[in-house]
N, C-alpha and C positions, 0 to 999 in steps of 0.2 A: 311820772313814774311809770315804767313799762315792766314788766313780766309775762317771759314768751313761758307760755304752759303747752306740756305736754304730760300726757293726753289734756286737751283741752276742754276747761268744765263754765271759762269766760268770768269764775268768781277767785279770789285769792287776796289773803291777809297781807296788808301791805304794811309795812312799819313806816310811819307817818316820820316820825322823829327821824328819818334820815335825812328830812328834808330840812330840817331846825338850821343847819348850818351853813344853806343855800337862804334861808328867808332873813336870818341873824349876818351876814354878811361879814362888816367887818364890827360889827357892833357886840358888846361883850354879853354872853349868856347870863351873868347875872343881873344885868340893870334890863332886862328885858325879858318879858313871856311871849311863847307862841306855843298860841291854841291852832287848831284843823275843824271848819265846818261844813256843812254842806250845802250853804249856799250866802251869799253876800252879805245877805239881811242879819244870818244869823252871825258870821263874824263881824259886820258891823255891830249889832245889838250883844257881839258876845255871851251871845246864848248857845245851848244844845251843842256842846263841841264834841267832837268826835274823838273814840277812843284811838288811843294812838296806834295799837294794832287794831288796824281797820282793817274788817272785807268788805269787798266792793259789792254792789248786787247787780249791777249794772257794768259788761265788759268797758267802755268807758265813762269813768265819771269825773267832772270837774270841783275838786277842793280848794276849799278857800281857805287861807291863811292868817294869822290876825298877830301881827308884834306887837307890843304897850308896853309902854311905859310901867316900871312895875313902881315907880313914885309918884306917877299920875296916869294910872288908869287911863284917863278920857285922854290923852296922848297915844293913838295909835296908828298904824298902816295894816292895808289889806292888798295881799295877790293873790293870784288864781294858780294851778298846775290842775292838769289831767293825772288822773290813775286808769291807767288801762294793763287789760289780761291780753294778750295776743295768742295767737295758734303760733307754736313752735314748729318749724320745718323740720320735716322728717326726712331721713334719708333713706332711701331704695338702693339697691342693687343695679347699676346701670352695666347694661351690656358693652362690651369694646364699639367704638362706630365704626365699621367693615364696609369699607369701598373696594369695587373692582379696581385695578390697576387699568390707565388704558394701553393702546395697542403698542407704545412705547418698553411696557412693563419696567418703570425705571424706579419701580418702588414708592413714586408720589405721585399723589392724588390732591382731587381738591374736594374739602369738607365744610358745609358749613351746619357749625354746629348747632345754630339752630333746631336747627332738623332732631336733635336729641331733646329739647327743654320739656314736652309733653312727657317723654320716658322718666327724665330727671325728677318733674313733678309727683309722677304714679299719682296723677290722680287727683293732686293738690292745687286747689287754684290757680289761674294765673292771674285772677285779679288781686289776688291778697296776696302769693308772690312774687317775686319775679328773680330770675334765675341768669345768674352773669360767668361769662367763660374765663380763665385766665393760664398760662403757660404755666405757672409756678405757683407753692403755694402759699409766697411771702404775698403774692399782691393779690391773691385771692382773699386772706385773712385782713387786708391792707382794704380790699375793693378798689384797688387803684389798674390803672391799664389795663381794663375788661376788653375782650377779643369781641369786636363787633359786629367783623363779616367773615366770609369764607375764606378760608385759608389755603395754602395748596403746605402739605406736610407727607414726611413719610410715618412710621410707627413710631409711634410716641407717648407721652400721657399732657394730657388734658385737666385741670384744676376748672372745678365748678362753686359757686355759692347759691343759697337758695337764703333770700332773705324776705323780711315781711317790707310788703310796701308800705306800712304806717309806721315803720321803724326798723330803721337796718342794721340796729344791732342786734335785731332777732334773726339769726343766720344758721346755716350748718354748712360746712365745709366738705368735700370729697373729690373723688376723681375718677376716671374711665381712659380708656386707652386709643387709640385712633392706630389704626389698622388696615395696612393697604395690600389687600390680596393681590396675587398673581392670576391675572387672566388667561384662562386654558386657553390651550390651543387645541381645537379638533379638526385633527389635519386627515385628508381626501385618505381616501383607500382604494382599494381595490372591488369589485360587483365580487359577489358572490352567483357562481350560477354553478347548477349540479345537474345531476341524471336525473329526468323524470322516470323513475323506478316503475309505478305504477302508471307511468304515462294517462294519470286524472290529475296534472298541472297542480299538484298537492304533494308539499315534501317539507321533512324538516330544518330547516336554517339552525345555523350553530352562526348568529349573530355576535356570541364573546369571543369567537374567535379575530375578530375584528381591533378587538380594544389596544392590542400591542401596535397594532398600524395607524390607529386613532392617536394616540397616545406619543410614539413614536418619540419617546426617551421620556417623558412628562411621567413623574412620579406615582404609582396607580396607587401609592398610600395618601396621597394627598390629594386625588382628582377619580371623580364617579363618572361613568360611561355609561346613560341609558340608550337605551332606542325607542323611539315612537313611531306611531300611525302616520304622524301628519308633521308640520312646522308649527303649527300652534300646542302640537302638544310638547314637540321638543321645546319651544319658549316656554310655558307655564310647568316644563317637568311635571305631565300629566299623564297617568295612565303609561306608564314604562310595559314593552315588550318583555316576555320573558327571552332570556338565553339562548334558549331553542324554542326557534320560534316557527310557527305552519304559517305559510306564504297565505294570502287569500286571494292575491291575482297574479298574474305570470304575463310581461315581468312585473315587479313592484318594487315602489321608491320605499326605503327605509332613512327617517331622520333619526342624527345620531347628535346628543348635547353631551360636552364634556365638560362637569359641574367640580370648583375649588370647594372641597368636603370643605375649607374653613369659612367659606362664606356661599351659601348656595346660590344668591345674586349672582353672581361673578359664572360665566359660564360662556361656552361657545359650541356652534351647531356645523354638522354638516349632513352630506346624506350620500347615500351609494347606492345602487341597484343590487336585488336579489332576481334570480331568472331560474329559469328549467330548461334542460335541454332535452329534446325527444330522447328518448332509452329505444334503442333498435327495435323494432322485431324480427327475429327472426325464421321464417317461412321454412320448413322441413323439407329438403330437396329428397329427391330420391338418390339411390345408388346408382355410379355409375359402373356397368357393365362392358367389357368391350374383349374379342379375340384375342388369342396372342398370334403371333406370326409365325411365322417357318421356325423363329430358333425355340418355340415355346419356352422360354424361362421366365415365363409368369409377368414378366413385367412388359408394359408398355404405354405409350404415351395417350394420357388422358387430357381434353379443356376442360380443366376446373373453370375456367370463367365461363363457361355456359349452364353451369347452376344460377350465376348471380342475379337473375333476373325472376328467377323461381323465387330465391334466396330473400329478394327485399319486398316482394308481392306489389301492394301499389305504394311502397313508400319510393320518394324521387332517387333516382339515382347520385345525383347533384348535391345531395344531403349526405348520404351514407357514402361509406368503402366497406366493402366485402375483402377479405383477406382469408386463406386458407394457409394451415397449419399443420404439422407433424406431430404434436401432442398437444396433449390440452393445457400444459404450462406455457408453451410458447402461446397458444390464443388468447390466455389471458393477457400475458402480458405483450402482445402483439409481434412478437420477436419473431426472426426467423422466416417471414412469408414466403409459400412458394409461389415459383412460376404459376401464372394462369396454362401454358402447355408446360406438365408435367409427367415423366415418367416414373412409375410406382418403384418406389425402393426394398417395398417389402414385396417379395415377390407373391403370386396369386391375388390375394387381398391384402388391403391395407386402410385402415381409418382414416379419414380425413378431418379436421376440426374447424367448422367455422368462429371467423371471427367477424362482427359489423359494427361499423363504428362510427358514432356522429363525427362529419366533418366538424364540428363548431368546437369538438371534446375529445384527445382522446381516450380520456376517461369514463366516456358516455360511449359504452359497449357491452355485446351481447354475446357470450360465446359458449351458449349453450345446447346449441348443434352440433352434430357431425352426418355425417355418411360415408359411402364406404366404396372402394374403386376393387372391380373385380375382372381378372383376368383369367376368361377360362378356355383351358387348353385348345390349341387347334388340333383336329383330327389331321393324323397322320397317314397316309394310303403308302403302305409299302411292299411295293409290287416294284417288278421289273422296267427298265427301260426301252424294250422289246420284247419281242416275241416273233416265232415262227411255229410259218404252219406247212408242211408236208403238200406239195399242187396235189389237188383234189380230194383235199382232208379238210378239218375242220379242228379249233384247239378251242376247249372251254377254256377260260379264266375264271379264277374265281381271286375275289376281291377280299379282307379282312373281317373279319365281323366286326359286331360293336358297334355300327354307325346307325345315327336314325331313319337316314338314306341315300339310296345310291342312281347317278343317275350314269348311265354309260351314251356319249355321241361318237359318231362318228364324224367328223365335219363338224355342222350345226346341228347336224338330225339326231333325238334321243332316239337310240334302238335297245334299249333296255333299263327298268330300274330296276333289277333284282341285285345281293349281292354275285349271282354267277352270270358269265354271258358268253356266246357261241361266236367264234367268229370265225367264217370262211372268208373273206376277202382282204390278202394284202394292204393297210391301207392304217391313217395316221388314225389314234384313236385318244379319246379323254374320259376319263372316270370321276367325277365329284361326288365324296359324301358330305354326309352332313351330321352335328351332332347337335340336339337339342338340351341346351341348358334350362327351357323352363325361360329365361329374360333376356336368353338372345339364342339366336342359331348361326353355328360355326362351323365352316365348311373347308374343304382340303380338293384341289384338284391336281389330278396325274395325268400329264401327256406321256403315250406310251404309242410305239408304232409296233406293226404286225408286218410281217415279212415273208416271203413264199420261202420254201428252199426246197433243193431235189438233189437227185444223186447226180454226181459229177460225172462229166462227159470229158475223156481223157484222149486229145485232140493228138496229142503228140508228146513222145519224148525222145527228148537228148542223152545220149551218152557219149562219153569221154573212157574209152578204154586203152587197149594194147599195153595195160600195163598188169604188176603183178597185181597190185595191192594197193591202188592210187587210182581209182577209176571212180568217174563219177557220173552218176544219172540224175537227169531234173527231169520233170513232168509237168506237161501243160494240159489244163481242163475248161472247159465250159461250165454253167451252171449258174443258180441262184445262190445256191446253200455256200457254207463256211464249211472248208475242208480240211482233213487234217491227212497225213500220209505216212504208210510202212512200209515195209518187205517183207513181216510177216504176219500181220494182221493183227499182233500184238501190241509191239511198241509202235505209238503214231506220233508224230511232228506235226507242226504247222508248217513249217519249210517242206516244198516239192523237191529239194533240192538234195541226195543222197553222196554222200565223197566217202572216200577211204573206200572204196568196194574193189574186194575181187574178181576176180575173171570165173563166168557162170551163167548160172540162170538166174535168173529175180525172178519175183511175180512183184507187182506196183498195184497194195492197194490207196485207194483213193475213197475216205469216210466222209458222210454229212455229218458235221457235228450235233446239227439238231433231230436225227436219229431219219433220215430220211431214205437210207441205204448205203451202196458205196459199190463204187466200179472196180477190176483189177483189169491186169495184160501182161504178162509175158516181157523178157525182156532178157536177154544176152549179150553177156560182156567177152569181147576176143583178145583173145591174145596167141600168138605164135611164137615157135622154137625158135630159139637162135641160133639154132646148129641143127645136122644129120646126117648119120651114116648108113647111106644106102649097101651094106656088107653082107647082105644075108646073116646077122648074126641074131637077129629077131630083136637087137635095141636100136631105136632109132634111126629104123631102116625108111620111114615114110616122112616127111612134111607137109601140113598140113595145116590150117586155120584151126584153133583148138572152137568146140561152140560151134563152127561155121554152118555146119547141117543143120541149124537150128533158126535159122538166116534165111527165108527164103532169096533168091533172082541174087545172093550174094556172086558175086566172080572174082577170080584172082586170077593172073597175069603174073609169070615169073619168067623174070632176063637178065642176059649176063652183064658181065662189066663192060660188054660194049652196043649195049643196049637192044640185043637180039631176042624176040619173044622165043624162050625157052619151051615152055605149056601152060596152058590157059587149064585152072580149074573151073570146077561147080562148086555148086555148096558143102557136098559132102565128097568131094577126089579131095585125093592127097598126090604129090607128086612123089615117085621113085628113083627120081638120080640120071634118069633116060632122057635122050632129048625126042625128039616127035620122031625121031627114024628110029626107038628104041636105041641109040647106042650110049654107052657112060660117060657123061658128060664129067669133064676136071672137076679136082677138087676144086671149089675157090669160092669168092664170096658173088651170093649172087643177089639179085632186087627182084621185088615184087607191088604189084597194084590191086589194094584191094577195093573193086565198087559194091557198095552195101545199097541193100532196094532204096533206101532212100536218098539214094545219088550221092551219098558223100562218098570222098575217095579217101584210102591213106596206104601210103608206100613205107615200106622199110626193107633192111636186107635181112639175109642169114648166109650162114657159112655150109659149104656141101666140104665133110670131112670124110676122104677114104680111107 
């Protein structure tokens, strides 16, 4: 007789008489007694029987049996049975068995379940029981087709017994789950590398930013993303990074494990680099300063690229770009760079923005400089293109104020710095000032020539008369000077040349325009009658050159129509009608020759009317 107890005390009231029917067989309970004792001698000797609810004191004990004859007593048989108390299996709480998936991930694994009997026990012998696997839970309860070795399955449930090894119908029945995780995948990323800010190789990492690339579709409710120091801590999930994390060397390896939250076994590693890139500095260049030119409007062309050298002080050039800018929005965002030869847009002054930027980044930049392009005016000298001076005078000039100096040459020779200067000699001359800005000095020079002039020497002049009102006189001069010319010393020309004039006197003057004096001369224009009547009647009794007395070594010669000299005047005769023997010569038309001291000749006729 067996009795599995729990909780287990090894003593228990056994009802003996269950056993009457197994020791009575097929023989009938009235022609027959059985007694229960506890040991041979005493069911041989049929003494001391045992009550028939019996407690055992002893977890196993062996009773002895005694049938008889109940019409002859001394007619009897004797067998033996055990009564034993056994420990009753208990049952725990067993976990699912959770295996990684391998790199197949096809949902099956292979289990052997073994591997669980120590969990199934909690604790419970394995010598007193022993513990059998089976698919279902007909042949668990059956103990028939127990699972011996490993199996390969996907998720499923599992039937277990936990029986006594001195008796296996001391059992308990239950079951647990088999469970085949999904193996992450922690797939490559990309480095992290940023601006070293404070350029001490020390910055913060935003490491969770990584996990979407880790991950890269893999469930983040179902799978945890740490980060570690090392590869042994990503294998044992030890000592996890926080999120943002401070670098400790530059660059540095980060391992990344991406762990199945349903089974933390189940997991997979990789790793990526974190780095720093130098953060610029940027060196404070000075201002650049420069003249403007002739057209002064403030602007003109600057090399920005000969800061950049100031600009990066000793960091390599082969590292950095230096780039300059219009505002300070375009430097940040790099946009926009100007020319290294650049002309300022804003005219005088204009801000300049640097920008420096690690080649490895271009987000690893500095653009917290500027300087400033400054265009300042050119001094302007404005004074004449010439000058004249009077033979044996002398003309000061005086030059503009406002300069911070003047230097006057002649040639190459300085012969004065004041702003005035004296000059007697004819001759090419140059005047440079200068203006001091304090950060640079801007200079203006004037080529200016100096020139003699005098009063005009009037060499000769032409006239064209004998008429009424159509006559015309030109004048030719000598001299240095610019002349201008009248008839009455009023109105002057620049033309020598006088038309439309009557018959008369002129006076021809001749002016230096640069006040040097001015010549005149005399000058008569003739003309003669077309007709006369020598009648005694007092009109138009003489002919005569009109003017001609004003003519000196002038002569006239007057003949008839057949070419016979009539009478020869002078300057100031007139003829009366008479030939050389006085007698009255015909009316009729007669010719004449006039020679003027300057040898020209001019003939015409007139009519002698009686």
């Amino acid at each position: 007789m067996v009795q599995c107890q729990t909780p287990y005390t090894g003593t228990h009231q056994f009802d003996l008489s269950t056993k009457n029917s197994e020791v009575l067989g097929t023989q009938a309970a009235t022609a027959f007694a059985v007694s229960y004792h506890s040991s041979l001698a005493n069911a041989n000797g049929n003494i001391s029987p045992l009550p028939i609810l019996y407690t055992n004191t002893l977890p196993t004990e062996t009773i002895y049996a005694r049938i008889e004859n109940n019409s002859h007593t001394a007619c009897y048989d004797t067998k033996s049975f055990q009564i034993k108390v056994i420990s009753q299996p208990v049952l725990s709480t067993v976990t699912p068995y959770k295996i990684c998936d391998d790199a197949t991930n096809d949902g099956i694994a292979n289990f052997d379940l073994n591997t669980k009997t120590t969990e199934v026990l909690n604790g419970q012998s394995s010598t007193t029981f022993v513990v059998k696997y089976f698919y279902d839970s007909a042949n668990a309860n059956a103990g028939t087709n127990a699972i011996t070795v490993p199996i390969n399955s996907n998720n499923t449930t599992i039937y277990y017994s936990i029986e006594a090894n001195s008796n296996s119908s001391c059992k308990v029945i239950s079951s647990f789950n088999l469970v085949v995780n999904a193996l992450p995948k922690a797939n490559s990323c990309n480095t992290i590398f940023m601006c070293d800010n404070g350029n001490d190789n020390v910055e913060n990492f935003n490491l969770g930013s990584q996990n979407i690339a880790i991950l890269n579709g893999q469930n983040p409710a179902n799978f945890t993303v740490s980060y570690h120091f090392s590869q042994a801590d990503a294998n044992t999930n030890s000592n996890p990074l926080p999120s943002i994390y401070t670098n400790t060397s530059n660059p540095q390896t980060i391992f990344v494990r991406v762990t199945n939250n349903a089974n933390p076994t189940c997991y997979d590693t990789t790793s990526f680099a974190i780095g720093l890139w130098q953060k610029p500095v940027t060196t404070q260049p000075i201002d650049l300063t420069t003249c403007d030119d002739a057209s002064n409007d403030g602007k003109e062309n600057f090399n920005l690229g000969s800061q950049t050298a100031t600009i990066l002080g000793l960091q390599n050039l082969a590292d950095f770009t230096v780039s300059y800018h219009a505002t300070q929005p375009q430097a940040n965002s790099g946009a926009n760079p100007l020319p290294n030869n650049f002309t300022n847009t804003t005219a005088l002054q204009q801000t300049i923005y640097i920008r420096v930027t690690n080649n490895l980044s271009n987000s690893c930049f500095d653009a917290s400089k500027q300087f400033t392009l400054n265009v300042k005016p050119k001094p302007q000298i404005v004074m004449n293109d010439s000058y004249s001076i009077c033979e044996g005078t002398f003309k000061d000039i005086t030059a503009p104020a406002g300069f911070s100096s003047y230097e006057w040459k002649k040639g190459t020779t300085i012969i004065g710095t004041q702003p005035t200067i004296r000059i007697t000699v004819a001759e090419n001359y140059s005047l440079t000032v200068t203006k001091n800005y304090g950060t640079i000095i801007c200079s203006d020079t004037k080529n200016f020539t100096v020139f003699n002039s005098n009063k005009a020497k009037i060499t000769k002049i032409d006239i064209q008369d004998w008429t009424d009102n159509e006559n015309t006189i030109e004048v030719f001069v000598t001299g240095d000077g610019d002349y201008q010319y009248s008839l009455d010393n009023t109105n002057f020309q620049d033309s020598p040349i006088f038309t439309g004039l009557g018959t008369g006197q002129y006076t021809i003057f001749v002016d230096d325009k640069k006040g040097c004096g001015y010549s005149f001369k005399d000058i008569f224009l003739l003309i003669y009658p077309k007709f006369f009547s020598p009648n005694g009647d007092g009109i138009n009794d003489y002919w005569k050159i009109k003017f001609s007395e004003k003519e000196p070594n002038l002569t006239v010669k007057i003949f008839n129509r057949y070419g016979t000299l009539i009478k020869e005047l002078r300057k100031n005769s007139s003829w009366n009608g008479l030939n050389q023997d006085n007698s009255q010569v015909l009316s009729d038309d007669y010719w004449f020759v006039v020679t003027r001291q300057d040898g020209k000749v001019y003939k015409g006729h007139f009519a002698l009317v009686r």
